[in-house]
C-alpha positions, 0 to 999 in steps of 0.5 A: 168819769167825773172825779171829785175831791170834798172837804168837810167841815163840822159846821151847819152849811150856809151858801153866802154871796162868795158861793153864789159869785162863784157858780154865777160866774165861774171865775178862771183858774177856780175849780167848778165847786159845790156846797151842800149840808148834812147832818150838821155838816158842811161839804164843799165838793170840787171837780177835778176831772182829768187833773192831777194834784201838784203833790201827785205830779212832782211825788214822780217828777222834779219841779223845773224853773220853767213849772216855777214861772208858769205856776206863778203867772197863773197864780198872779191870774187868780189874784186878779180874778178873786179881786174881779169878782170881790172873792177873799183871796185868803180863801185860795188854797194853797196847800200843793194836794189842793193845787190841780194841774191839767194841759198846761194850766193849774187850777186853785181851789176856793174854799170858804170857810178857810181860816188861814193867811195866804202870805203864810201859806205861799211860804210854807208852799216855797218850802215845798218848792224847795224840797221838790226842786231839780237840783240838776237845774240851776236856775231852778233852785235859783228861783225855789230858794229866792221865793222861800227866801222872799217869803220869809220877811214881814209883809212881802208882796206877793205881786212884786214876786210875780212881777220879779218871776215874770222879768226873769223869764223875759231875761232868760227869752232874751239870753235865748233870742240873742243865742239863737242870733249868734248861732244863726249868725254863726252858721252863716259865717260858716256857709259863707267860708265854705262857699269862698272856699268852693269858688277859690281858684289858684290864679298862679296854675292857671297863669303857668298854664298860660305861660307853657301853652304860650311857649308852645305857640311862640315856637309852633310859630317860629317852626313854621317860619323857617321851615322854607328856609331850612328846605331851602338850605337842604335843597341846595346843599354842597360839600364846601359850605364856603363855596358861595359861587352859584347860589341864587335864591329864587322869591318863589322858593322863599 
């Protein structure tokens, strides 16, 4: 079902070149809009099918660093295509029940016949930002009272606070590029300590292995070479071991 928000204004409605900019071109980011008048008064209805208002959204979940930055990136987008298309950036919304959020991607409402200072509004929404920040995440409120802390000086730039959210989020991919490395790196010095631990082999067992199977050998070997003689010696034994008279040793019986 197609969902729409209106807002009203007692004033005679009168389609100018901001509203013929907007349906001719459908800018990114923009809510599709649509002006009629009656009565006197003017109505300006946005379609937000299948979106949620950032004041819905953060009424049941905590603002996370990470919705900070994606939000500004994407504010920083519509910036650049109000400037594209000759649109007054002063007329971008930026009260959070005007804000819309949808599959990763937020969506501005232009209303043209606002009267307001954005600068003035983005502060009173870092306050907001604040209020709805997860206090368990320090980056988070890092960033929340940066930007309300920013916002509060005189002509501050919203550009160089893009820009400053944009560099933080290169720091914190790079911390994590280099916590991923190490990790990797970690785990490969621990396969490696296993593998060298597996492969170990006790050279001083196996070298007293050797020693008693060659002991084993060295006397196999002896037995078997005076085992004639000791045959012999049996063969021809006397009472008198020092009665030599009569003892021959035949070639053939060594």
């Amino acid at each position: 079902m197609e969902r729409k928000i209106t807002i009203e204004e007692h004033v005679l409605y009168k389609e100018d070149y901001q509203m013929k900019m907007l349906k001719a071109n459908s800018p990114e980011g923009f809510l599709h809009v649509g002006g009629r008048g009656v009565n006197g008064s003017s109505y300006y209805d946005y379609d937000v099918s299948g979106k949620v208002s950032m004041q819905a959204m953060y009424a049941r979940a905590k603002l996370k660093a990470e919705d900070i930055r994606h939000f500004m990136e994407q504010l920083g987008n519509v910036l650049k295509e109000a400037e594209r298309y000759l649109l007054d950036i002063h007329c971008i919304l930026m009260d959070p029940e005007y804000i819309f959020y949808e599959e990763g991607r937020y969506y501005f409402c232009y209303y043209p016949l606002a009267k307001q200072d954005i600068w003035e509004k983005f502060h009173i929404l870092t306050e907001y930002m604040v209020k709805v920040a997860d206090y368990q995440e320090e980056e988070c409120v890092r960033l929340a009272f940066l930007l309300h802390k920013e916002t509060m000086e005189d002509n501050y730039s919203l550009e160089k606070l893009i820009a400053a959210c944009e560099e933080k989020k290169k720091e914190e991919t790079k911390i994590l590029d280099i916590r991923d490395i190490r990790k990797e790196t970690m785990i490969d010095e621990l396969l490696e300590e296993r593998r060298e631990k597996t492969s170990y082999y006790d050279t001083r067992e196996h070298d007293w292995i050797s020693e008693q199977e060659m002991g084993s050998s060295i006397m196999r070997e002896t037995d078997n070479l005076w085992m004639p003689v000791k045959r012999f010696l049996n063969k021809h034994k006397k009472s008198k071991w020092g009665d030599w008279d009569g003892l021959h040793i035949e070639e053939e019986e060594l």
